[in-house]
C-alpha positions in Angstrom: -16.2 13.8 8.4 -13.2 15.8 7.9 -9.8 14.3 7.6 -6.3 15.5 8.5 -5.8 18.0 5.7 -2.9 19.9 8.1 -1.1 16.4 8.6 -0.6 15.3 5.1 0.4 18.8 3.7 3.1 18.9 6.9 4.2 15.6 5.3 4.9 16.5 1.9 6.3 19.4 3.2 8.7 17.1 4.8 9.6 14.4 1.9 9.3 16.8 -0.8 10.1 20.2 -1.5 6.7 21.0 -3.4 3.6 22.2 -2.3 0.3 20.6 -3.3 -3.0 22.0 -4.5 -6.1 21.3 -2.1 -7.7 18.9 -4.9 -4.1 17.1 -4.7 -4.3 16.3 -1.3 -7.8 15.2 -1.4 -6.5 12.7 -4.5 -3.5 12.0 -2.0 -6.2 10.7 1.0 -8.8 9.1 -1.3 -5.7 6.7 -2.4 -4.9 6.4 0.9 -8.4 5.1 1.8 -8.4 2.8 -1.1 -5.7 1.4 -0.3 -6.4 0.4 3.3 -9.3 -0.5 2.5 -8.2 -3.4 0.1 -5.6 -4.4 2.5 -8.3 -4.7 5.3 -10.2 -6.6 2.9 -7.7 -9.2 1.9 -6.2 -9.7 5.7 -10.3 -10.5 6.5 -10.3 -12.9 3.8 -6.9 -14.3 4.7 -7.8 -15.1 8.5 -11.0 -16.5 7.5 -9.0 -19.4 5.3 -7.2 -20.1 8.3 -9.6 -20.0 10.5 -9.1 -17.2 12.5 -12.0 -14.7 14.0 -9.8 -12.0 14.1 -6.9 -10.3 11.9 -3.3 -10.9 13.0 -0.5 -8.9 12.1 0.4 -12.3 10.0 -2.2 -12.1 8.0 -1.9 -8.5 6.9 2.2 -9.7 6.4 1.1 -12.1 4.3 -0.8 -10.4 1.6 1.1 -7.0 1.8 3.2 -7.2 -1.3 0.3 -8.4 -3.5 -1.6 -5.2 -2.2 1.3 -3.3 -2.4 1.9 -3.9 -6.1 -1.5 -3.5 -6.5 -0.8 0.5 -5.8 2.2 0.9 -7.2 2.4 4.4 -9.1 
């Protein structure tokens, strides 16, 4: 599966006024996927302590700074 190489080059492009290698912006989305992946994690473990089946934007509000600070660079 490919993933949207164009999209986060355009980004930095945007924010920044650098240009990024190609190994870069594979670090860049590998983070990227780490890091939604842990929040996804702790939301599930967060609705299933209060009972819930499904995630609810309250659950991923309440562990978003404790993930957050998890990936801070």
């Amino acid at each position: 599966m490919s993933y949207p190489k164009a999209r986060i080059r355009r980004f930095f492009r945007q924010h920044c006024q650098r240009s990024l290698e190609s190994s870069a912006l594979d670090l860049v989305y590998l983070d990227y996927c780490l890091f939604l992946q842990s929040l996804l994690k702790e939301a599930n473990i967060e609705a299933a302590k209060t009972g819930e089946r499904r995630v609810q934007p309250e659950h991923v509000r309440s562990i978003q700074r404790k993930i957050l600070a998890q990936f801070k660079g």
